[in-house]
C-alpha positions, 0 to 999 in steps of 0.5 A, a space after each residue: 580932850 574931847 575924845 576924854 570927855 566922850 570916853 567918861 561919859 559913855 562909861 557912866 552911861 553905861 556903868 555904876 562907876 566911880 573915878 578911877 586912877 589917871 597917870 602915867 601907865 606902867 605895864 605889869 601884864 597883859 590885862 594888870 597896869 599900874 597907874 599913880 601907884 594903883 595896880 589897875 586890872 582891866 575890866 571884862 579882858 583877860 590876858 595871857 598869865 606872864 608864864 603862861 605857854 600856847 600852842 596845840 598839834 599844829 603849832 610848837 609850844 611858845 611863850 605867848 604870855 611873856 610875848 602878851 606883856 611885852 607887846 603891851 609895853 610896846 603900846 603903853 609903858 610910859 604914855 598917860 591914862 585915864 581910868 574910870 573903876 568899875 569895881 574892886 576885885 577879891 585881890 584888893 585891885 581898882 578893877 578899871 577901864 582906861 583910855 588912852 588918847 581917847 582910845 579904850 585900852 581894853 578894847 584895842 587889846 581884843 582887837 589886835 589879839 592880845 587879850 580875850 573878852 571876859 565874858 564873866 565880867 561883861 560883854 563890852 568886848 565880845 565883838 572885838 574878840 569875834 573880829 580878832 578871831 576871823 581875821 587871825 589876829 595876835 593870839 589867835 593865829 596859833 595854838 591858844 588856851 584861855 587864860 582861865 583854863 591856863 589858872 585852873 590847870 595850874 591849881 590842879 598842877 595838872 597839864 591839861 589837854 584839852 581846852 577847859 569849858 565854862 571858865 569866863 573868858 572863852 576862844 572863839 573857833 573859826 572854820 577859815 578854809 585856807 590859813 590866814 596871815 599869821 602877821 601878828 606873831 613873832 616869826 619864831 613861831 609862824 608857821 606860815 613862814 615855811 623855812 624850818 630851822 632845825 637843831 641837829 640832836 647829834 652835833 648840835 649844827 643849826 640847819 634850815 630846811 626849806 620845801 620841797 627838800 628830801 626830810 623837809 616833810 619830816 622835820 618838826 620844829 620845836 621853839 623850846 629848844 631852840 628851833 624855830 621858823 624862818 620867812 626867808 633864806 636870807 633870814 635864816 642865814 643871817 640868824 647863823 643857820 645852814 641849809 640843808 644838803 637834802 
């Protein structure tokens, strides 16, 4: 209760606020909750949009947004919020900031990678989103965009290639020497699990290959069609695929 009370009083230290909705928390995306019927959107973080892909050269496409919104279920669907607003936004949404057990849900979301500081609306979380990024966490152990880039592209139906500048929420690049632990993201998409599962075009056979085999090198994987990575050869064969012969 404490950690409430200290949560609120830093906030209207800190802000021009006023209450906001508390209850208990349905997860709509990444950055959207709904909260005793109030759709809640929260303050200076942006998420990936639920239909939104990630991925660049060296990291296959994947359905980060969709993988965003279901983590973010996994750590709130169902548990009680505090919110204090800040604002309401041009859709008509309580922009907030919410707690829960005393812990900003804003922040954790930064830190652990799922969401990007949104830095138009504020900097509360831009030290999250720098620690997030140094150490690969969540999003930023592959190929991203950011969430603004993502919206303006799709208003200009137009597939970019390169990351749009100046759109409120930014990624942070870090030069890291050797890769980091790719921890946080689903298996299907880590590459630094190095067992390539691949799809045969001609017979449709589900073959891994591991390194150090004839066309390991050559072998792409493509998670769209249904290829993906695999961190172990037990994995793998319990997923039904086969290793190669070369």
């Amino acid at each position: 209760m404490l950690r409430h009370l200290f949560f609120t009083a830093a906030l209207i230290l800190a802000n021009p606020v006023t209450a906001g909705p508390s209850g208990t928390i349905h997860v709509v995306d990444g950055d959207t909750l709904k909260i005793d019927g109030t759709t809640v959107r929260l303050h200076a973080i942006d998420a990936p949009e639920t239909d939104q892909m990630c991925g660049d050269a060296n990291s296959p496409a994947w359905a980060c947004g969709d993988w965003v919104r279901n983590k973010t279920r996994q750590m709130y669907e169902g548990r009680s919020a505090i919110c204090v607003a800040t604002d309401t936004d041009r859709y008509g949404r309580t922009v907030a900031k919410c707690s829960v057990d005393g812990q900003d849900v804003g922040e954790r979301l930064v830190s652990d990678g799922l969401a990007f500081a949104y830095r138009q609306y504020g900097m509360d979380y831009d030290l999250a989103e720098k620690g997030a990024a140094v150490n690969g966490r969540g999003l930023h152990g592959t190929g991203i965009m950011s969430p603004a880039a993502f919206r303006s592209a799709q208003r200009a139906k137009a597939r970019p290639t390169t990351l749009a500048q100046n759109t409120g929420a930014k990624t942070v690049t870090v030069n890291r020497g050797k890769p980091t632990k790719r921890s946080g993201l689903p298996n299907i998409v880590n590459s630094n699990c190095t067992i390539k599962g691949n799809i045969s075009l001609s017979s449709g056979e589900r073959i891994y290959h591991v390194p150090g085999q004839e066309f390991y090198s050559k072998t792409r994987i493509s998670p769209t069609k249904g290829e993906r990575w695999f961190c172990s050869e037990a994995e793998a064969r319990a997923a039904g695929w086969r290793k190669a012969r070369n």
